[in-house]
Structures are given as structure tokens and as C-alpha cells.
N, C-alpha and C positions, 0 to 999 in steps of 0.2 A: 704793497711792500710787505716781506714776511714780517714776521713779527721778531726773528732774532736781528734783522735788521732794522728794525723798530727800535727794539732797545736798545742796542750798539750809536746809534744815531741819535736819535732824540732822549730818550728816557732819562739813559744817564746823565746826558747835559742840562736836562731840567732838574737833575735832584741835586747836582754839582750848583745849579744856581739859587736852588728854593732851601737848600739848608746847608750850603755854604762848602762842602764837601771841594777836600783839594787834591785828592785822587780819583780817577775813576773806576777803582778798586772799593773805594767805601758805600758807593752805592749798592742799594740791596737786587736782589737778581733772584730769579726764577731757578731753586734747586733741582724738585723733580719731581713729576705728576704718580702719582699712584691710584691708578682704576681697579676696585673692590665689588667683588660679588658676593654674597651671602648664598650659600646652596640649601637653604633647609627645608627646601621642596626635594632635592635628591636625597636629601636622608627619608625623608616621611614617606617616598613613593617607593623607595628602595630602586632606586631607577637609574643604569649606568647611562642608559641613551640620554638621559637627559642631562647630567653630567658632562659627557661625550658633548652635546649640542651649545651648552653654557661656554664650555673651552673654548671651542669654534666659534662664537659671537663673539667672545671676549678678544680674539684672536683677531677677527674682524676688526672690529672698531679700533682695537691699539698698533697692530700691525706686528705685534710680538706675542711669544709664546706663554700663557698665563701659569702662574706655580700654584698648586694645590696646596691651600692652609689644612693641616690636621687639627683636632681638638689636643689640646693639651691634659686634661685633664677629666674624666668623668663626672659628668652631671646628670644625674637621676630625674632631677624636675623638667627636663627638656629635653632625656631622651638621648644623650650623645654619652658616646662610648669615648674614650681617648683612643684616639690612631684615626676617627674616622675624619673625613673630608669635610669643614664647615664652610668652605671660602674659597673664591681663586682670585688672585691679585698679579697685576703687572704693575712694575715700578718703569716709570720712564725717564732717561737723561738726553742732554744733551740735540740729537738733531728731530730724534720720531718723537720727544718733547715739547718741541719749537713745532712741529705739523703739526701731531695732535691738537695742542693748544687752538692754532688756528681753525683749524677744523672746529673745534670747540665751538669759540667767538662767533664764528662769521657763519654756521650752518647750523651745529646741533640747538646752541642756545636759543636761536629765534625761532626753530622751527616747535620747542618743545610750548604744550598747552597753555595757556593765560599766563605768558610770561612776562611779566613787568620789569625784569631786572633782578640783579642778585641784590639780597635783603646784606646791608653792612654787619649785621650779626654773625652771617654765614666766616666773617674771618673771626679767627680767635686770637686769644691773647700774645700769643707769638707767634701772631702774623701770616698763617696758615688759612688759605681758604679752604674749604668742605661743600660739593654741591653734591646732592642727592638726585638722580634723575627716577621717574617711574616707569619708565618703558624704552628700551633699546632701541626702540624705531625713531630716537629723533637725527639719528647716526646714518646717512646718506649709504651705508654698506649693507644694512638689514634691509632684509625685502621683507616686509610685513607677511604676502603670500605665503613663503616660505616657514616663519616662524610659528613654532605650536603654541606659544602662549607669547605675555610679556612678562619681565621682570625686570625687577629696578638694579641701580647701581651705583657707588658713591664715587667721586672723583675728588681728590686732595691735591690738590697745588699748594706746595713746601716750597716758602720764600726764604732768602736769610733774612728778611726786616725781622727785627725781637719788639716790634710792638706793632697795635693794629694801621694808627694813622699812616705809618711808614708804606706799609702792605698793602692798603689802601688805593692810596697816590700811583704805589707802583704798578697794581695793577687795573687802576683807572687807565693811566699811561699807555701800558702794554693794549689795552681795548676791552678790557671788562665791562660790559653795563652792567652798572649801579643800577639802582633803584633812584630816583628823585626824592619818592614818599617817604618820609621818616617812619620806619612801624613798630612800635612797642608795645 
């Protein structure tokens, strides 16, 4: 079952029963995934192709077209000028949000290194989870072969729960593995 039919079907009628909710309107729901790269390897090498190459995975693995972050501002201790390229981010809604996701769940998250589960820390206090991956190749589109190096990348799933327990639940639901182990 995809997972927007996941939600539509069961999710919501567990939260309608587990905290009493008498709309299916008040239940909280999956806003929208935002996939983040740090480029400060293309600053440091001064290297368009490599630039060029980050675009193109990112492009990959989201299925849309990634936007170049500029520095806003100059900072002398790291080296960045304002105007240049520090980032590239796609925000996703709606249907390449609901695939992604799955994609996510059922392929990249088990395939990546000694993975036990997301740590319940990784949501924060308004209910946003944040995973960090360290190599592109856990994403069934990168051909290892192909790729000149690895590099990491953060993934933000923006819930409307405004607290953690809520975000939680919901995306236990939805098919997140948790963790078991409690780790602090």
C-alpha cells in the first residue's frame, strides 16, 4: 500500500481514536520533505564539474530540479564570499513527496550502514524530523561505479504535529523505524 494511502486509511483513524479528534482535519499530516546539500567541497576545489555532478545526484534521487543556496553574507573565517554557492536544496510536496518517502522507508533507510533505527532525538520540538545520511549510494539511482566520491546529505520531514509525542505516533504510523533502545 503507498503510503499516501496509508495515511488517508488508517493513520488518520488511529489518531481520530487514540486522542479523541472529531475531524479528520485535526489530524497532523506529512507537510513537506526538504533534501539539503552542503557544497563546500566546490568552494574549496573551485570546481564547477563538481557542482555540475552534486546537481545531477540531487536531481536523481528527488526526481526534481535542485535550487542553488547563495551565502548571504561574508565570512572571512571559512572563506565564503556573499553571492557564492553554499547549498543546493529541493523542497517536496504533495505526490514526488508521498514516493520519495517511500523510497526513503522501504529501500534507502535499511540499505544504509549499521542501521538500527531513527534515534527519537532526531524529531524535534515541533515535531520535525532531520536524518543525516553519509553517502548518496544508499538511494537505488546512484551507481556507486559511476560516482567520483561520496557525500552526505540531510533530509527534513516537516510535520504539522507542534509537539514531539504527536510526530512521533504519526510517523511511527506512516512506517518510520524507531529505534527500540532508548539512547541518551
Amino acid at each position: 500500500m503507498l503510503l499516501k494511502e496509508k495515511y488517508n486509511k488508517e493513520v488518520v483513524s488511529k489518531f481520530k481514536e487514540k486522542y479523541g479528534y472529531k475531524n479528520n482535519l485535526m489530524a497532523p499530516k506529512i507537510e513537506k520533505v526538504v533534501v539539503s546539500i552542503g557544497v563546500n567541497r566546490a568552494i574549496s576545489e573551485k570546481n564547477k564539474d563538481y557542482l555540475k555532478w552534486l546537481e545531477n545526484t540531487l536531481r536523481q534521487i528527488t526526481g526534481q530540479n535542485p535550487v542553488v543556496t547563495l551565502a548571504k553574507e561574508s565570512i572571512s573565517n571559512f572563506k565564503i564570499r556573499e553571492g557564492v554557492p553554499v547549498g543546493l536544496k529541493v523542497t517536496l510536496r504533495g505526490r514526488r513527496m508521498y514516493d520519495f518517502l517511500d523510497k526513503l522507508i522501504n529501500i534507502a533507510l535499511p540499505r544504509g550502514r549499521d542501521f538500527r533505527g531513527i534515534r527519537e532525538e532526531a524529531i524535534d520540538k515541533q515535531g520535525n524530523l532531520s536524518l543525516g545520511f553519509q553517502e548518496q549510494v544508499v538511494f537505488p539511482e546512484i551507481n556507486p561505479a559511476e560516482a567520483p566520491c561520496t557525500h552526505g546529505f540531510e533530509v527534513s520531514v516537516v510535520t504539522t504535529a507542534f509537539d514531539r509525542q504527536k510526530a512521533k505516533d504519526l510517523l511511527e504510523l506512516c512506517g518510520f523505524p524507531f529505534s527500540q533502545i532508548s539512547q541518551k
